[in-house]
Z-matrix of the N, CA and C atoms (Angstrom, degrees):
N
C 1 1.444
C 2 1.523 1 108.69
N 3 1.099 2 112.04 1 142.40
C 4 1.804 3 114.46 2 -178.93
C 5 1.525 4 98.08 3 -129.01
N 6 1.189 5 107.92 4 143.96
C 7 1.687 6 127.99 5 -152.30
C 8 1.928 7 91.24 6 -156.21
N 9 1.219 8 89.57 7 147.11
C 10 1.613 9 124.62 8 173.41
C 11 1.731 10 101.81 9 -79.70
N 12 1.248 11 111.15 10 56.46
C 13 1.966 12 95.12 11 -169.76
C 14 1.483 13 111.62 12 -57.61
N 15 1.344 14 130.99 13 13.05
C 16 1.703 15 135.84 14 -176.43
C 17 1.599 16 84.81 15 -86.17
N 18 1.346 17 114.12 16 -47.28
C 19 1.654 18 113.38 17 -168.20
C 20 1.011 19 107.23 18 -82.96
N 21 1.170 20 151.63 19 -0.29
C 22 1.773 21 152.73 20 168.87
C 23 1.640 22 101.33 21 -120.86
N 24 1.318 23 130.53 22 -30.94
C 25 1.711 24 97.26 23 177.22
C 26 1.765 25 122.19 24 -48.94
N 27 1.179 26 101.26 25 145.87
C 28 1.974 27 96.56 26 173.50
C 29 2.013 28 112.69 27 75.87
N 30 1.362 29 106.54 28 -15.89
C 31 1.584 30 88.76 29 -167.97
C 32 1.509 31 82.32 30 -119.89
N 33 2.084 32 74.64 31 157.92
C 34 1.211 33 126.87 32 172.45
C 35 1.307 34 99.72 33 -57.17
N 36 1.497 35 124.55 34 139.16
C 37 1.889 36 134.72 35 177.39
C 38 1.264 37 102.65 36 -131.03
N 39 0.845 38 110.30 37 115.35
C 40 2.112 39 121.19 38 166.68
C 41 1.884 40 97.69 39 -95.21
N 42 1.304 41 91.50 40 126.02
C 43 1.676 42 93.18 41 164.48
C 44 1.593 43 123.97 42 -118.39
N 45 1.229 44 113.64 43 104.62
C 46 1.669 45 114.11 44 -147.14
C 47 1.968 46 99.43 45 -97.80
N 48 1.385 47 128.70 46 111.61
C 49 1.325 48 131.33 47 174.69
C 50 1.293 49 110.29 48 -120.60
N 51 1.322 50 110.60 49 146.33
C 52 1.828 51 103.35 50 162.63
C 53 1.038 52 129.88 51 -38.07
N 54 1.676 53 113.58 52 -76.09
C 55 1.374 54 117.07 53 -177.31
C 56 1.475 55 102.79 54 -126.90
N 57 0.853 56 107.09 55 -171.77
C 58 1.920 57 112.64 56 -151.10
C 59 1.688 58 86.97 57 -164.64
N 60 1.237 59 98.36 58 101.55
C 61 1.447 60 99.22 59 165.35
C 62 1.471 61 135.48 60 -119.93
N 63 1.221 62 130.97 61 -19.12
C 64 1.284 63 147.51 62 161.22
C 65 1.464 64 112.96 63 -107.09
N 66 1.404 65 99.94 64 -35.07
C 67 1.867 66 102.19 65 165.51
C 68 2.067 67 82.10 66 98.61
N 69 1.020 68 137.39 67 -33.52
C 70 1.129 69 125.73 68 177.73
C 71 1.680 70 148.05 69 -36.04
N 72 1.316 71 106.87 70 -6.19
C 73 1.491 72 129.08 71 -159.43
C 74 1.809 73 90.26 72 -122.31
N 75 1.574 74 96.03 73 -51.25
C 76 1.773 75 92.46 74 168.00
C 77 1.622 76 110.51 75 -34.91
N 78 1.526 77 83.48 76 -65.74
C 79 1.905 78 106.81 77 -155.82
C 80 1.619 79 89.77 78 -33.34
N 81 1.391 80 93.76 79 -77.47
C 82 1.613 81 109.19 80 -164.30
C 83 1.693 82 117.06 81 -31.15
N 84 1.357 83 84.64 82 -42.05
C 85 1.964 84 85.79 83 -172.90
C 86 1.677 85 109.19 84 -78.36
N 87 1.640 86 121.02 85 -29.29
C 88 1.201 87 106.33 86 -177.50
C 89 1.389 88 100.81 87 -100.71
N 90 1.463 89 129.99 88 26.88
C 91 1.520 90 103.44 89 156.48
C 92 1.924 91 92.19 90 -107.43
N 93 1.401 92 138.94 91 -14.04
C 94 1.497 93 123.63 92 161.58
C 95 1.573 94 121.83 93 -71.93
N 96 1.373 95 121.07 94 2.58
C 97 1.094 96 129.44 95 169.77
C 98 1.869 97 111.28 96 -96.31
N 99 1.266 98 108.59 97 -40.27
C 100 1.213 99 114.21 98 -175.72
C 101 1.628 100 106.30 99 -75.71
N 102 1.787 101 109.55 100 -42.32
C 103 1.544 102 82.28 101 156.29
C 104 1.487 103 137.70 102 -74.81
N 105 0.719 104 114.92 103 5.01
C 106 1.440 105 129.48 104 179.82
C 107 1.624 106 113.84 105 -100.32
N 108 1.631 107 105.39 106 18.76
C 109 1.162 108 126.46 107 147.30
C 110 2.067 109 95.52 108 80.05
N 111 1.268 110 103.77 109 40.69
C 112 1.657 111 106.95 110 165.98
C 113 1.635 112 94.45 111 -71.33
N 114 1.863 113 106.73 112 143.52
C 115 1.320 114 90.35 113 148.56
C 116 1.674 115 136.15 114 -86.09
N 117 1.449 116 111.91 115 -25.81
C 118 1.556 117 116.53 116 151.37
C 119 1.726 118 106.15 117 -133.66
N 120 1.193 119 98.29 118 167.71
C 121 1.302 120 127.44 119 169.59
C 122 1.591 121 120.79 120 -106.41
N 123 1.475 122 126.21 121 109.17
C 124 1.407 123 101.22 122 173.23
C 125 1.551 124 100.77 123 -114.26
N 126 1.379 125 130.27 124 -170.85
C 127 1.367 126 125.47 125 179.53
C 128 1.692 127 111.60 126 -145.92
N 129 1.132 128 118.89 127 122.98
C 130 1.945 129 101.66 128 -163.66
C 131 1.191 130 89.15 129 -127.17
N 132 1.404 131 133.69 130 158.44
C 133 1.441 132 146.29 131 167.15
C 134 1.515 133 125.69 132 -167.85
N 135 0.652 134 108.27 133 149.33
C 136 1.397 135 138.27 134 -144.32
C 137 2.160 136 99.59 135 -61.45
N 138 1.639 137 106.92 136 -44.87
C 139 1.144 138 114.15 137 -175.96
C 140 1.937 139 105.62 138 -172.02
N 141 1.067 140 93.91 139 162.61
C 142 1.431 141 107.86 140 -153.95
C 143 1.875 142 103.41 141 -131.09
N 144 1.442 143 103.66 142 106.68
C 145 1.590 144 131.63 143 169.15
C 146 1.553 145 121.95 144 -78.15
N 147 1.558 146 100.56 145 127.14
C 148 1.623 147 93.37 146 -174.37
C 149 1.773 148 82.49 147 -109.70
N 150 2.004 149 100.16 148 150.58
C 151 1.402 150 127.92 149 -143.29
C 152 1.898 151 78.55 150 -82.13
N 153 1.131 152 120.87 151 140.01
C 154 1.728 153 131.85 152 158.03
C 155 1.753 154 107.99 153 -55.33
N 156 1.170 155 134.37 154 118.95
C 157 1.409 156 164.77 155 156.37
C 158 1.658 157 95.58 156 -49.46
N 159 1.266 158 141.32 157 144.52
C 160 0.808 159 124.14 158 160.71
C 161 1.734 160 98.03 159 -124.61
């Protein structure tokens, strides 16, 4: 991934998704933002899916 890190060092990042179901796509994106020198990561969405059992 290639990122502008001048525009993410020091700031606050909201990551806004529908649903969030394993939380995995979060994870991933706010730890390449945080290296990319975010000072936090938060993640908000809309509603929250539990994963099918098979």
């Amino acid at each position: 991934m290639k990122s502008d890190k001048a525009a993410i060092k020091g700031k606050h990042i909201v990551l806004v998704d529908d649903v969030i179901t394993t939380g995995n796509t979060a994870d991933n994106c706010a730890k390449l933002l945080k290296q990319a020198g975010a000072k936090s990561v938060w993640a908000l969405t809309i509603a929250y899916g539990h994963p099918i059992k098979k």
